[in-house]
N, C-alpha and C positions, 0 to 999 in steps of 0.2 A: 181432892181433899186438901189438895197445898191453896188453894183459892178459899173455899168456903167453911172447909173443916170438917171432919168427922161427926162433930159434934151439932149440925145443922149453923154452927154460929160463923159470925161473918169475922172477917180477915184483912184491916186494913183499909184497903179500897173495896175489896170484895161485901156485898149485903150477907148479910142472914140470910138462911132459907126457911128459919124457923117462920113459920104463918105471912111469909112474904106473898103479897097479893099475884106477885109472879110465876111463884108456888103453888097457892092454893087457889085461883083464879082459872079463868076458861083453861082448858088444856092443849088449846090452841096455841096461846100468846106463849106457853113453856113451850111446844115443840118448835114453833119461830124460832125463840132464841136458841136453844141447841143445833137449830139445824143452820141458823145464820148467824149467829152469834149476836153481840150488843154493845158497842163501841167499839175501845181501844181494848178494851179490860176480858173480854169474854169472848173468845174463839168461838170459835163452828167448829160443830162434832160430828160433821154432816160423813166423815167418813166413816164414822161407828155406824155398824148396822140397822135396822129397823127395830129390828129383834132387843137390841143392847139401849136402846134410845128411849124405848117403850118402856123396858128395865127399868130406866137411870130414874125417868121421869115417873112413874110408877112407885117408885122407891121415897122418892122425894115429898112426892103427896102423899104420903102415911108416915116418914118419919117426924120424930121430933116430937109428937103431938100434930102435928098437921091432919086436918082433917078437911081435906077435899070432897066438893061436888063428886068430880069426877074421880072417883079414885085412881080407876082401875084403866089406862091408857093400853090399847092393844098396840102392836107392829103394822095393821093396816091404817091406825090414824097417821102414822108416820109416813109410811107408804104414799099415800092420797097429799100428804103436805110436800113430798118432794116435787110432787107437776107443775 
């Protein structure tokens, strides 16, 4: 929340998540970044669970107004991305 904000809005150096093609795009290219992070700016969350990753990212594609393909990410796409 101290990066992106509550409010889906961006933070500085941090983007929006609001309709960010990162966000609402393959749900692929969002479990990458969580689980490897992206630069300097954006850690790896690769020690949050499956379960909790699936969540975040989950959460992410429907807030805001977002309205993702994919909505609904389960714990086995996260699962299959850690191999």
């Amino acid at each position: 929340m101290a990066c992106h904000q509550a409010s889906g809005a961006g933070a500085g150096q941090f983007p929006a998540l609001i309709k960010a093609a990162s966000v609402i795009g393959p749900s692929a290219d969002q479990i990458k970044i969580l689980l490897n992070g992206k630069g300097a700016a954006m850690p790896s969350w690769k020690q949050l669970s499956d379960v909790e990753i699936a969540s975040v990212i989950t959460y992410t594609r429907n807030a805001w107004g977002n309205k993702a393909d994919e909505a609904l990410v389960q714990p086995k796409a996260i699962a299959e991305a850690r191999k």
